[in-house]
C-alpha positions in Angstrom: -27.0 7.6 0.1 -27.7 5.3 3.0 -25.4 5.2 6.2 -21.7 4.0 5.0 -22.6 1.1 7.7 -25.9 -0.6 6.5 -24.7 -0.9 2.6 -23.4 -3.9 0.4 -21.3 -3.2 -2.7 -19.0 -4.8 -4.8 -15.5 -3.2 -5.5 -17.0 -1.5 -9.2 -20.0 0.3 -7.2 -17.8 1.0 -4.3 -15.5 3.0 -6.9 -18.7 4.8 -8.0 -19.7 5.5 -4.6 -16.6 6.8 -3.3 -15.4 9.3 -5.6 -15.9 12.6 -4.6 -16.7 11.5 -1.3 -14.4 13.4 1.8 -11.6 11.0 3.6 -10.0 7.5 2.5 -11.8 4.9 2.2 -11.7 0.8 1.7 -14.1 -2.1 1.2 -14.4 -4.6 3.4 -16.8 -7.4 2.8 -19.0 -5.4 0.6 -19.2 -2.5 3.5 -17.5 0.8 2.8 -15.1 1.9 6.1 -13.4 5.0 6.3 -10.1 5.2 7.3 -9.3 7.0 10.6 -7.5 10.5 10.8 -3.7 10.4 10.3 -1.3 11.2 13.1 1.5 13.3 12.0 4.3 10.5 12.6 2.2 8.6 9.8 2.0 11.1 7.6 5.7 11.8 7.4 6.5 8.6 7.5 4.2 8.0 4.1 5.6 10.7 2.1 9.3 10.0 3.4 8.5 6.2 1.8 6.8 7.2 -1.3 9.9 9.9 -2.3 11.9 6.6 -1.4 10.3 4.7 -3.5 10.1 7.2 -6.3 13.7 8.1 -6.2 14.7 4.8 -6.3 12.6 4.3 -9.8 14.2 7.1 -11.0 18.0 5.9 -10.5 17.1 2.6 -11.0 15.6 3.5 -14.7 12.8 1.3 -14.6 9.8 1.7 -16.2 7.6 1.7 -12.9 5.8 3.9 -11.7 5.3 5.1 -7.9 1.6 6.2 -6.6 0.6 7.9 -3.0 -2.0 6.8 -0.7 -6.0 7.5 -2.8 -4.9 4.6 -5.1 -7.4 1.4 -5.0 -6.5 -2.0 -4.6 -9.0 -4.8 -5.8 -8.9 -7.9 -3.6 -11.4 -9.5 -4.5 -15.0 -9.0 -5.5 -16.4 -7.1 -2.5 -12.7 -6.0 -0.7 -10.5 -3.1 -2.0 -7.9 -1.7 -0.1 -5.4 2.1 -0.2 -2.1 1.5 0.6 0.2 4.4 1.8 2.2 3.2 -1.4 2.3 1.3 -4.0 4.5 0.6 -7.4 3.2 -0.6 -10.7 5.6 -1.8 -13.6 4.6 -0.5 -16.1 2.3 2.3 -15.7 -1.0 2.3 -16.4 -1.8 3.7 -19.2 -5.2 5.2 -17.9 -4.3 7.9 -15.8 -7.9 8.8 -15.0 -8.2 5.3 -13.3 -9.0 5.1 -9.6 -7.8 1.3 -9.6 -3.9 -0.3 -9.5 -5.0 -4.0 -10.2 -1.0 -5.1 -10.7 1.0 -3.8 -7.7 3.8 -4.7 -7.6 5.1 -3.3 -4.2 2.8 -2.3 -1.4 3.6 -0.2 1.5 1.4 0.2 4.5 2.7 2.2 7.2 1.6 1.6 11.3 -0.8 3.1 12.7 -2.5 2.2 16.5 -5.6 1.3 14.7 -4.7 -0.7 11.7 -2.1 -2.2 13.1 -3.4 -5.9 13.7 -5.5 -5.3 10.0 -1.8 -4.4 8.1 -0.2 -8.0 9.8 -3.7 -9.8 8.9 -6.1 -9.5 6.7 -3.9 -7.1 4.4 -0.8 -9.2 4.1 -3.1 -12.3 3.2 -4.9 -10.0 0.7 -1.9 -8.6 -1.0 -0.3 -11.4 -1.4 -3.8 -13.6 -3.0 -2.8 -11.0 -6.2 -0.1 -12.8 -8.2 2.0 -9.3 -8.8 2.8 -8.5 -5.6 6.3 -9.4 -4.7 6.8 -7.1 -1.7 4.7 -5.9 0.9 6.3 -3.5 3.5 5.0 -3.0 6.6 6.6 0.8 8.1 6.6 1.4 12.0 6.9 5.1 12.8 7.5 4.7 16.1 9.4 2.1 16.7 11.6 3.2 12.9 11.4 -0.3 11.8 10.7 -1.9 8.0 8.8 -5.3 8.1 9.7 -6.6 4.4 7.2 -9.8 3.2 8.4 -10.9 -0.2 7.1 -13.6 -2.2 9.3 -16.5 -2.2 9.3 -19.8 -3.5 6.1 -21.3 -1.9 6.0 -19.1 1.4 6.1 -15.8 2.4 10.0 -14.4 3.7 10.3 -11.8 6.1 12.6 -9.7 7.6 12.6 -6.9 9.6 14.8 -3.9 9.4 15.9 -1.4 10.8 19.1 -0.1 8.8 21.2 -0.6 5.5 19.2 -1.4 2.4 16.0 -3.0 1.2 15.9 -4.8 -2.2 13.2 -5.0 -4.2 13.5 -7.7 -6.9 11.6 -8.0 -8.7 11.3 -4.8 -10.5 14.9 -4.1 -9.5 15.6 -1.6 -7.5 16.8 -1.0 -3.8 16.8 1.9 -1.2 18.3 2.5 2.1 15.5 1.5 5.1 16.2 5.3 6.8 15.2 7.0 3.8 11.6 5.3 4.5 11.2 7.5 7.4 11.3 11.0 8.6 14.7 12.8 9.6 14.5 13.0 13.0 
C-alpha cells in the first residue's frame, strides 16, 4: 500500500487498511497516523485506569462494558480515534467489531506528544458524539484526573487529584488513585 502519509480514506477503508497492520493507529482528516511508542509511566497508567474502570462495572452491576486501548472511535467521516479507554452501556453485541460508535466514557491518558491533541481536537471530537458523558484526561506525571462531563449546555470540568470520580451517567464511581500506578 502507498506511504501511510500520501493516502485519503474514510473511517470504513481506514478500518480495512489498518487491521493487521503493526502499532496503533488513528485517522485524521482522511490520513492514517500512527501513534508514537508508549513510555512506561503511560502504560501503567492505562491499565491501572482500565482495571479502575472495569472494577468499578463490576461492583456497580451495570451492564457496561470496559475496552483497552485498539478500540476505534468514529468521529466523523474521515477522523477515528483509540482511546486508552473506553466504556460502552451495553455491550456490543459484535464482538468481532473493531468499532465502539456509543462510548460512553473515554479516557485518554498524557503523553508529551499528544498532549495539546487530547485538550483539542479530541475533547471537541468526543464530545460532537451524543453518548459521551465523560471524557477523562489522565496525567502520569503530574498524578492528576482532568474530568470533562457533559452538562447542561457546556462542558464541566474539574481536575483531580484525590477522593472519587463519578460517573453518571451509567452510574458508577471510583477513587481518582486507583487511575494510576502504585508508586
Amino acid at each position: 500500500m502507498a506511504d501511510a502519509a500520501k493516502i485519503d480514506l474514510d473511517v470504513d477503508a481506514f478500518l480495512r487498511w489498518a487491521e493487521g497492520r503493526e502499532g496503533h493507529w488513528e485517522l485524521r482528516d482522511g490520513r492514517p497516523v500512527l501513534m508514537a511508542p508508549e513510555r512506561a509511566a503511560h502504560a501503567l497508567t492505562k491499565y491501572a485506569a482500565q482495571k479502575a474502570l472495569e472494577a468499578a462495572i463490576v461492583s456497580a452491576g451495570l451492564l457496561c462494558r470496559m475496552f483497552p486501548d485498539g478500540m476505534t472511535v468514529r468521529i466523523s467521516a474521515r477522523t477515528a480515534f483509540e482511546p486508552d479507554a473506553l466504556v460502552v452501556c451495553p455491550s456490543p453485541l459484535d464482538l468481532h467489531t473493531m468499532e465502539i460508535p456509543n462510548p460512553i466514557v473515554v479516557v485518554e491518558v498524557l503523553s508529551p506528544s499528544t498532549a495539546a491533541d487530547d485538550h483539542g481536537v479530541k475533547l471537541d471530537g468526543y464530545f460532537s458524539l451524543p453518548s459521551a458523558e465523560h471524557y477523562l484526561i489522565l496525567d502520569p506525571d503530574r498524578r492528576v484526573m482532568i474530568h470533562h462531563k457533559r452538562g447542561q449546555g457546556a462542558i464541566e470540568t474539574r481536575v483531580l487529584r484525590d477522593g472519587l470520580v463519578r460517573l453518571d451517567p451509567p452510574g458508577f464511581e471510583a477513587k481518582v488513585a486507583g487511575f494510576f500506578p502504585e508508586g
